[in-house]
N, C-alpha and C positions, 0 to 999 in steps of 0.2 A: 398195401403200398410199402416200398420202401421206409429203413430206418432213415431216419433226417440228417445223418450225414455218410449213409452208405448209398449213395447216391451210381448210378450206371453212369459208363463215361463218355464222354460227350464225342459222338459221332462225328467227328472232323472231317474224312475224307469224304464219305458221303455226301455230309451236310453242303462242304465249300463244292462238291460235282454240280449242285444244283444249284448251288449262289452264280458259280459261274456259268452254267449254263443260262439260265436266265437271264443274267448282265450282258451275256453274248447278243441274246434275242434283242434285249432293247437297245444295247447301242446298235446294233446292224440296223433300228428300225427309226432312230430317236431323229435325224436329218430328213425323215418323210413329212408329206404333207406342207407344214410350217409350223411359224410361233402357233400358239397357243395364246387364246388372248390375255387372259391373267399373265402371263410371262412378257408378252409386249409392255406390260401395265409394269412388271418387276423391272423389266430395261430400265423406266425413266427412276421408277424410285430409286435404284440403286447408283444412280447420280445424285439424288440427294440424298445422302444417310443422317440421318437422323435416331435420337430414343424409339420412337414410336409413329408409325402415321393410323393418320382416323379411322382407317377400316382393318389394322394390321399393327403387329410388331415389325422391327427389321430385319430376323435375321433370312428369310427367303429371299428377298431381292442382294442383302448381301453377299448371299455364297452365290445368284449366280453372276452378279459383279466381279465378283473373288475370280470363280473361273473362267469368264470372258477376258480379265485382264491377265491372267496366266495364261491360257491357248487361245485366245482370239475373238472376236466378234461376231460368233457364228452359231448359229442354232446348234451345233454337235456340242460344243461347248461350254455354252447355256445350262444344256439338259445333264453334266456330269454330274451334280451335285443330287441330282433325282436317282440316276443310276447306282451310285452310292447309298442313297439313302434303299434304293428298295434292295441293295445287299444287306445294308446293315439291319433290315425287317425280316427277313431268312432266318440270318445268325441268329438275331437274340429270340425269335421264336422259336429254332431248337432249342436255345439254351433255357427256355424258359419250361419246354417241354420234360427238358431233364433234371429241372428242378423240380418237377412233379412226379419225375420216376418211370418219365418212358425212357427205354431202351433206343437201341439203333433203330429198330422199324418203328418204331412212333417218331422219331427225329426225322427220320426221312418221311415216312406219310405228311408230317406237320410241314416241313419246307416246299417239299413237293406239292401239295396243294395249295398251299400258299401264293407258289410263284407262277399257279395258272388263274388264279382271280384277279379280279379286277386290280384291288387293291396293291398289289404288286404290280403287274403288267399297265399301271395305268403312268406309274414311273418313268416312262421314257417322255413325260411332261414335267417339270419343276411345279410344283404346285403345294402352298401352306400344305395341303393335306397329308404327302408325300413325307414333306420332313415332321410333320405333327404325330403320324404314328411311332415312328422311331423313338422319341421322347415317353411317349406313354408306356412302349413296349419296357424301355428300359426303366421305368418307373417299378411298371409292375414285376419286373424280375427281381430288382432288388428288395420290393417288399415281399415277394414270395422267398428270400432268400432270409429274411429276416422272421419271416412267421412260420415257415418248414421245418428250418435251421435251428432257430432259438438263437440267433443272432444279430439282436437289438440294433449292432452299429450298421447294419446294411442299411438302417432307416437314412441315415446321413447322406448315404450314395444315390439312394430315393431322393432326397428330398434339392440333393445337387442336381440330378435331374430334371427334375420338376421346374427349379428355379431356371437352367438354362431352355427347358424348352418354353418359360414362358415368353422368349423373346422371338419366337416363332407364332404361338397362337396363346393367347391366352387361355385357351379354352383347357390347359392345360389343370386351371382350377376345379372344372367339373370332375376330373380325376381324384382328384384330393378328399371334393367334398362327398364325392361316392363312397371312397375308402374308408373316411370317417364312419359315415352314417354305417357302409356296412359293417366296422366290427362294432358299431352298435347296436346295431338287430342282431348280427350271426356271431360276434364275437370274433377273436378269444377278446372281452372286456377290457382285462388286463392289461391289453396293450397301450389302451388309453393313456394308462397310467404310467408308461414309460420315459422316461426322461430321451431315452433315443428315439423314439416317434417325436417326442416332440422339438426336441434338437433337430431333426430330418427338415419338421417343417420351416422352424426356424430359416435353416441355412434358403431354403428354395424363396422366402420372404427376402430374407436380404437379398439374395442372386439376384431377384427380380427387382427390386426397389427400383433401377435407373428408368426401366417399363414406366413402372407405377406411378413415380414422380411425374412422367411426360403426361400420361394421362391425367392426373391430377392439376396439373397447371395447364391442362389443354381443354378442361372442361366434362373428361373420360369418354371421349369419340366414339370407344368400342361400346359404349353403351346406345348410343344414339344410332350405332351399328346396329346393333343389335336388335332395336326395337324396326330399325329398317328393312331386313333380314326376316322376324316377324313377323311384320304388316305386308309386305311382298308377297313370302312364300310360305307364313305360317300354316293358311290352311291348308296348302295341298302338301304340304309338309306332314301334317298331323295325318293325313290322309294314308298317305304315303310311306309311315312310317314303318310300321309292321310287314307289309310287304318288302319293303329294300331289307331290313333285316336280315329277310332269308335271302334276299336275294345278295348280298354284299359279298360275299364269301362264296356265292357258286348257289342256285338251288339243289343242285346234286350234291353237296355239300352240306347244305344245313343240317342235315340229322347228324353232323359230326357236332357240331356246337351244341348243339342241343342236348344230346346224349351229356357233353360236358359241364353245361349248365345243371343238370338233373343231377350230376355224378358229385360235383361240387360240393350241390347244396344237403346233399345228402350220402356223401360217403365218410367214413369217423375219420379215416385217415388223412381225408384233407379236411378234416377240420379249422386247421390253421388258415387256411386260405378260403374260408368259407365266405368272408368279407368283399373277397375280390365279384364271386358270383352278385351276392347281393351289391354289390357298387355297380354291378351292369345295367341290373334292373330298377337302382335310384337314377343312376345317369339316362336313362330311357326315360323314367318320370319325368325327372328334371326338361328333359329337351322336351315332350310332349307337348311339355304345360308353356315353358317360354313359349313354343313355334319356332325352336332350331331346328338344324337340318339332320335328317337321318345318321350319316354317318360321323354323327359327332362322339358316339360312343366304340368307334370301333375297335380302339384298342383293346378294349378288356371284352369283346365281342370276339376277337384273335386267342386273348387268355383264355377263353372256353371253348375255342376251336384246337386248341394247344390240349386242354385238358381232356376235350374229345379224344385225339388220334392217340390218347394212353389206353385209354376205357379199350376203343377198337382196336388197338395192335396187341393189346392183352388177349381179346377176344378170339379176334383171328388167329393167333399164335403162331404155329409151324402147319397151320389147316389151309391147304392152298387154296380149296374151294370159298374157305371163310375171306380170304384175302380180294375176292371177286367185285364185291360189293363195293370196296372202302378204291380200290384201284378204277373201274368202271364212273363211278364219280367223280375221281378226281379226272379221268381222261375226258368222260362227256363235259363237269364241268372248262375243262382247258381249251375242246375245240370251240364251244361255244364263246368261250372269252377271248379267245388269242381274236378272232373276228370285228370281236366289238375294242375291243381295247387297244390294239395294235393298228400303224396306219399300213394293212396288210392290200388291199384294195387297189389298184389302180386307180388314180383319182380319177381319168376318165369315165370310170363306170361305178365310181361312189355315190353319184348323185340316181342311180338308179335302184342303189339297196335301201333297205330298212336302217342301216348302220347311222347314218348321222341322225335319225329321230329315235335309234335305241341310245345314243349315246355321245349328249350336248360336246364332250368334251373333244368328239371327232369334229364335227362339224365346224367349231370351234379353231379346228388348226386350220382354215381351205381359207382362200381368197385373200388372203389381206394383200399380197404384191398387187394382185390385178386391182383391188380397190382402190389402193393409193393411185395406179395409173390412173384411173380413170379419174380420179380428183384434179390427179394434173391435167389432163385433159381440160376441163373446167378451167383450170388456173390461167393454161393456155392463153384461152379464148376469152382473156380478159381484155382491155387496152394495157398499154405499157402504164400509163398516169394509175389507172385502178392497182394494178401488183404492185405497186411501189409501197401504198398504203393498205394492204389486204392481210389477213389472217385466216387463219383457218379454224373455226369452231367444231367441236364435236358433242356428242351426247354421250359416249361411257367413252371409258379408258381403253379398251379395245382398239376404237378407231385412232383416239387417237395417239395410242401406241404404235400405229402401223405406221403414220404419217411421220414418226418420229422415225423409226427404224427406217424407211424406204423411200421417206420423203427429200435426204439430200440427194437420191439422185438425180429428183428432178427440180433443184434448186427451186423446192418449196417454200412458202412462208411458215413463219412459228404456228405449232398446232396449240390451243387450247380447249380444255374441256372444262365444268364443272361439276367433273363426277369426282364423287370420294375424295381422294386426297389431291387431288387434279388442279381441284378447285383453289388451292394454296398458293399456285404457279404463274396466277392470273394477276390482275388483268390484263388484259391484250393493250400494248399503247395507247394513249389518248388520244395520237393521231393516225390510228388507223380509220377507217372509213367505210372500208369494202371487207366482209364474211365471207369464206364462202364455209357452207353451213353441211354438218352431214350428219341428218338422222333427229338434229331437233326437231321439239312439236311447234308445227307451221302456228300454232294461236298464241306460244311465246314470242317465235318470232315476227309473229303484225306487231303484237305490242313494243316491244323492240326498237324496230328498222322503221324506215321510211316506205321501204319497196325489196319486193324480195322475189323472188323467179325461179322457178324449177328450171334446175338446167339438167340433170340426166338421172339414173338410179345405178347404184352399186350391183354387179352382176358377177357371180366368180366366174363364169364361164364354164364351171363343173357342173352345173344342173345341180348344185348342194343347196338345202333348201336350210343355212344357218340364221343366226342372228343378223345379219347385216345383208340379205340377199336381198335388193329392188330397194334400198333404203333410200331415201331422194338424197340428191344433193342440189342445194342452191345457192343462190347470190343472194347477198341481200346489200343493200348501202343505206347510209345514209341513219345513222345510231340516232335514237330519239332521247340519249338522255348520256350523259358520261360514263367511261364503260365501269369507272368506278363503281356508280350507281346502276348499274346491268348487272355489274358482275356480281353484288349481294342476292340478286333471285335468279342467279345460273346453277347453287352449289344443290347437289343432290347426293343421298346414300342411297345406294341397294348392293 
């Protein structure tokens, strides 16, 4: 390896060819489809800004409030702050490549396959997870610049990092606590002992305090998240876990990770960084055992995908045959992802591929305009006396983020949910009367209503077999009890 500060120089033309190429692909592709329901869910919260809400920090609904109210109220709009962010997950993966001592061809292999997985291409959605990698990535640059380097103050720019991405996810603590625990199994020990480690963490504790405070006096939400989260999807999570692994970053790709995981843990030269490998592999415990979700450790699952394309561009060297392999995977991995991750598809003929059950977050973008019509529909065919007094209930935030976005155009009533932080929003007036209901469980609603009537099912008209396809909607009237007193066994997490 490289001496720790004769470092190769940072591949800039290359590296921004492929930033911008890729920024090219998703914005040409980010106004397909539609919202995305998590992003329908960000519209509303980022009307209320707040420290924190229950299943979330602020700042994703923030940036894309930020950028609707600088260009407009428009799905292209929405998604800039995603396209941004999966440039800014390019850059700092070269940059972090070259803090490891790849040259030009590992800086390009590393962006370059980068910006055919998922994890990138999945960008042209606003999504926590989106802006969460970026935070980690730059986390772990500056503590690789401070363990390579022998330069203790980078801990502080770690640990300013750390602090600002915990206003994005919290989870940005499983980071921390990996990096600990690893350089206390792989070392260098010493670092322990540094007053700039721990000044680093310092700063990122106070950055975060306004977070921590709301949780604190809110009862700590993300906890009760969490164990939601768990109990939901722990076990196919647990299940699941190992295999998405490889598969996160491309299967034709894993053996670059891999390769850098092995290279890590056992080359002398990155001895310094030996901590980062082992934080992968506590952060994979860690999620195992809670029952989080797979790709909660991908940050430092990138750092060994980084530390891979050194090993193989070393490898390959100037051997164009040796070059076959590491290029072949990155192109099978790309066609295969550009497919699933991009809304590339004709929606007329999506409902007929594998694509929306390979990949919730397609599926996910299709129907909600036609949904909401059809709800008006319903609202329609009410009497005048019923819509003067009626609301609209929902079961997640999904729906009733669509009703919110698409529902004045057809001078809908106020939508209510009791999902997640939805539930804070409520209750529906005292004098309301008439529901009309979409996707709760019919045995909440006997208890409930007086009477309640299936009036049609949600249909995207794409043949897309999503979360909301044939979901009932009904009527019900006639509240058995104050909605005050309703609305305490309407709130639910997952």
């Amino acid at each position: 390896m490289e001496e720790r500060d004769a470092l190769p120089p940072f591949a800039a033309f290359p590296v921004a060819a492929v930033t911008v190429l890729c920024v090219a692909l998703l914005a040409a592709t980010s106004g397909q489809y539609g919202y995305h329901r998590d992003e329908l869910y960000f519209r509303i919260l980022g009307r209320h800004l707040s420290w924190g809400y229950v299943d979330e920090p602020p700042l994703t609904p923030l940036l894309g409030r930020a950028s609707t109210a600088l260009f407009g109220d428009n799905l292209v709009a929405f998604r800039l702050p995603a396209l941004l962010c999966a440039a800014a997950t390019l850059v700092v993966a070269g940059l972090i490549v070259r803090e490891l001592g790849g040259g030009r061809a590992a800086q390009v292999l590393a962006t370059a396959g980068l910006a055919t997985t998922g994890v990138v291409l999945l960008g042209h959605t606003l999504a926590t997870a989106t802006v969460d990698v970026v935070f980690w990535l730059l986390v772990i640059l500056f503590a690789s610049r401070a363990l390579l380097r022998g330069r203790p103050r980078w801990w502080l720019a770690a640990g300013l990092a750390a602090g600002l991405g915990s206003y994005n996810k919290q989870l940005v603590a499983l980071l921390l606590i990996g990096l600990v625990a690893g350089l206390l199994i792989g070392g260098p020990r010493r670092e322990l002992r540094s007053p700039w480690l721990w000044a680093g963490m310092a700063i990122a504790l106070v950055v975060a305090v306004p977070n921590i405070v709301y949780q604190i006096t809110h009862g700590w939400p993300q906890l009760e998240m969490a164990r939601a989260i768990a109990r939901n999807k722990g076990d196919d999570d647990r299940v699941t876990f190992v295999p998405l692994q490889l598969a996160l970053l491309g299967l034709p790709s894993a053996a670059i990770w891999i390769i850098g995981l092995v290279r890590v843990l056992r080359d002398q030269a990155w001895r310094p960084v030996r901590a980062l490998a082992w934080a992968y592999l506590v952060a994979c415990a860690l999620t195992l055992v809670s029952g989080g979700q797979p790709y909660y450790p991908l940050g430092l699952l990138i750092f060994l995908y980084a530390a891979g394309t050194v090993v193989v561009a070393r490898w390959a060297g100037r051997r164009r045959a040796r070059w076959a392999w590491p290029v072949a995977a990155l192109v099978l991995s790309g066609a295969t992802t550009l497919v699933v991750a991009l809304p590339l598809i004709p929606l007329s003929s999506l409902g007929s591929t594998g694509v929306p059950a390979a990949s919730s977050v397609v599926g996910d973008q299709v129907g909600w305009p036609v949904y909401v019509r059809e709800v008006a529909e319903v609202v329609d065919g009410l009497p005048a006396a019923d819509r003067a007094h009626a609301v609209l209930l929902t079961a997640n935030y999904g729906e009733a983020g669509a009703l919110d976005r698409y529902g004045p155009r057809y001078h809908l009533p106020a939508a209510y949910s009791g999902h997640n932080e939805l539930y804070h929003y409520g209750p529906p007036p005292e004098s309301t009367t008439v529901a009309v209901v979409v996707g709760v469980d019919p045995a909440a609603l006997a208890t409930a209503f007086a009477t309640c009537a299936k009036m049609g099912e949600l249909d995207n008209r794409a043949g897309v077999d999503n979360e909301e396809q044939g979901v009932a909607i009904r009527v019900c009237r006639g509240p058995r009890e104050t909605w005050a007193a309703l609305w305490t066994r309407a709130q639910h997490y997952d």
